[in-house]
C-alpha positions in Angstrom: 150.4 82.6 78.1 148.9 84.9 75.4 145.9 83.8 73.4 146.2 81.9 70.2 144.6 84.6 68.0 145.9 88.0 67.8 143.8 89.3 65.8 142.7 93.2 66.5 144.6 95.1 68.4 148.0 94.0 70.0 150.1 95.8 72.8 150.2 99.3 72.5 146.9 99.1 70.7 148.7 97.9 67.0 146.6 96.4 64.7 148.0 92.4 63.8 147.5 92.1 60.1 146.8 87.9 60.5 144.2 87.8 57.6 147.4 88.8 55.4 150.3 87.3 56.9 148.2 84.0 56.9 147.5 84.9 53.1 151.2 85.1 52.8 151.9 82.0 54.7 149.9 79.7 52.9 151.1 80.9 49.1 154.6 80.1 50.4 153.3 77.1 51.2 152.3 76.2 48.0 155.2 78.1 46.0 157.8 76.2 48.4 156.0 72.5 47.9 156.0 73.2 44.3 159.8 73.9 44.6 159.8 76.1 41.1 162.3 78.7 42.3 164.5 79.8 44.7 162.6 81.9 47.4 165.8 84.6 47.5 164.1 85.6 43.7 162.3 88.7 43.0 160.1 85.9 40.9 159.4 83.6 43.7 158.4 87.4 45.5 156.1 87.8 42.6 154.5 84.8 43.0 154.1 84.6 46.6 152.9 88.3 46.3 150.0 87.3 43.3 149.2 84.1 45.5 148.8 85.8 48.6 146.2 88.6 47.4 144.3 86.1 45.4 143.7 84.1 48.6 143.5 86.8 51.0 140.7 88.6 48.6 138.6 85.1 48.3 135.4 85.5 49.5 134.9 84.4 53.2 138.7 83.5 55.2 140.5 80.9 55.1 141.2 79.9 58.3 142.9 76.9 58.1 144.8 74.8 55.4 143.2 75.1 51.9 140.4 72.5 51.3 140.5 71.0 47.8 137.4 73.6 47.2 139.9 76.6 47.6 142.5 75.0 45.8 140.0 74.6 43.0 138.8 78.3 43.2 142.5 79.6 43.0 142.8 77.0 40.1 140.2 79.0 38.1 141.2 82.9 39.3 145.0 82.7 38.4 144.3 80.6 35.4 145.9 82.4 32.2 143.1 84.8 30.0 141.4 85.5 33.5 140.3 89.2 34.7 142.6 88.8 37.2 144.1 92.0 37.8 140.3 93.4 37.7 139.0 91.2 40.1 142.2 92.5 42.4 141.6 96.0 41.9 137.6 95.6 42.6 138.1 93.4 45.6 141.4 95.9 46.9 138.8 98.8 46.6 135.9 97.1 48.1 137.6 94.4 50.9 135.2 91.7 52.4 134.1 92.1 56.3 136.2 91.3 58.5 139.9 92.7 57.5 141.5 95.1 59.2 143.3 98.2 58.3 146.5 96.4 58.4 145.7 93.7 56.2 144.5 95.9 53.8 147.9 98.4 53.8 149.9 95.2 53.4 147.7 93.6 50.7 147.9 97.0 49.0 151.3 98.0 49.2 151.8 93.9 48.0 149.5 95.0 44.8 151.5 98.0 44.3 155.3 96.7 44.4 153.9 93.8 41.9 152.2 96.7 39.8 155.4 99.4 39.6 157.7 96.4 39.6 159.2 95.3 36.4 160.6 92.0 35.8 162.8 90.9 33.2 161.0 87.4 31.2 160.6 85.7 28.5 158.3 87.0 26.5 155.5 85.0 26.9 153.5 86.8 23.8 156.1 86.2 21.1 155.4 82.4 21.1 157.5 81.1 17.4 160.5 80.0 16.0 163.6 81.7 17.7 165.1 84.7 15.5 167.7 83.9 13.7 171.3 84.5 13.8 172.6 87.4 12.6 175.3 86.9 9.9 179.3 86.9 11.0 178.3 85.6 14.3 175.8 85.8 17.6 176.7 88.7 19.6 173.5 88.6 21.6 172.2 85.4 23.2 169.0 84.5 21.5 167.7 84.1 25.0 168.0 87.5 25.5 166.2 88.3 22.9 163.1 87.0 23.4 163.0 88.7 27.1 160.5 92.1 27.8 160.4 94.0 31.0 156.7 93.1 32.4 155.1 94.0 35.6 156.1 91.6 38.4 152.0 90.4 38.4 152.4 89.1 34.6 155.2 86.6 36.0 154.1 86.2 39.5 150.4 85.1 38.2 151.6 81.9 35.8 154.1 80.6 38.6 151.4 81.1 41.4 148.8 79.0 38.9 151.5 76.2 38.4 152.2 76.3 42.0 148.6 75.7 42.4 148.5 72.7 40.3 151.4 71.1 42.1 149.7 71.1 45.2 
């Protein structure tokens, strides 16, 4: 029977990335308990993606389900007007003890697809009446109007922080 940690190296001397996939794991966890969209979306990918680095890159590992303490912490770090995407970059470029080179590639090709990934969304900045209707008739949906392309860590962020209050 194999061991229950795999962490290090696995057959054929491959590194198991387990800080990350349990990273991933748990803001599933949350995203799917929160039930706020279907996980087929690019925004649920977006959200899981945000979640997952912001717990992987906590200081210290989380090694089993998140104590209120965490939950607080990722309360506070995804909440909206935060340094966020700093305090990814910074921790990204300078990784705790402890992660392997495999964690890190995932965590950083995670932080790049939500980086060089645009979403189409509301346009969260634009906060007012609707525009109004141009004369002769609405050709364009006023939904549509009010939506920008953004990078996939704008969206994923705010649906990661609601997950987190859901919990």
């Amino acid at each position: 029977m194999p061991p229950e940690r795999h962490e290090g190296s696995g057959r054929a001397g491959l590194s198991v990335p387990m800080a990350w996939l349990y990273a991933e794991y748990l803001a599933d966890e949350l995203l799917r308990t929160g039930d706020l969209m279907e996980p087929a979306t690019l925004e649920y990918r977006a959200g899981r993606d945000a979640l997952a680095l912001t717990i992987f890159l906590l200081d210290g590992a989380v090694t089993e389900a998140l104590p209120a303490a965490r939950v607080d912490e990722l309360r506070l770090l995804t909440a909206s007007g935060t340094p966020w995407r700093r305090w990814v970059c910074e921790r990204l470029h300078a990784p705790a003890p402890g992660r392997t080179d495999a964690d890190l590639a995932l965590a950083r090709a995670a932080w790049r697809w939500l980086e060089e990934t645009e979403l189409l969304a509301a346009d969260l900045e634009a906060l007012g009446p609707p525009p109004r209707e141009p004369e002769g008739g609405a050709d364009q949906d006023v939904e549509e109007a009010a939506q920008v392309w953004t990078p996939a860590w704008r969206l994923g962020l705010p649906l990661g922080h609601l997950a987190v209050h859901l919990y």
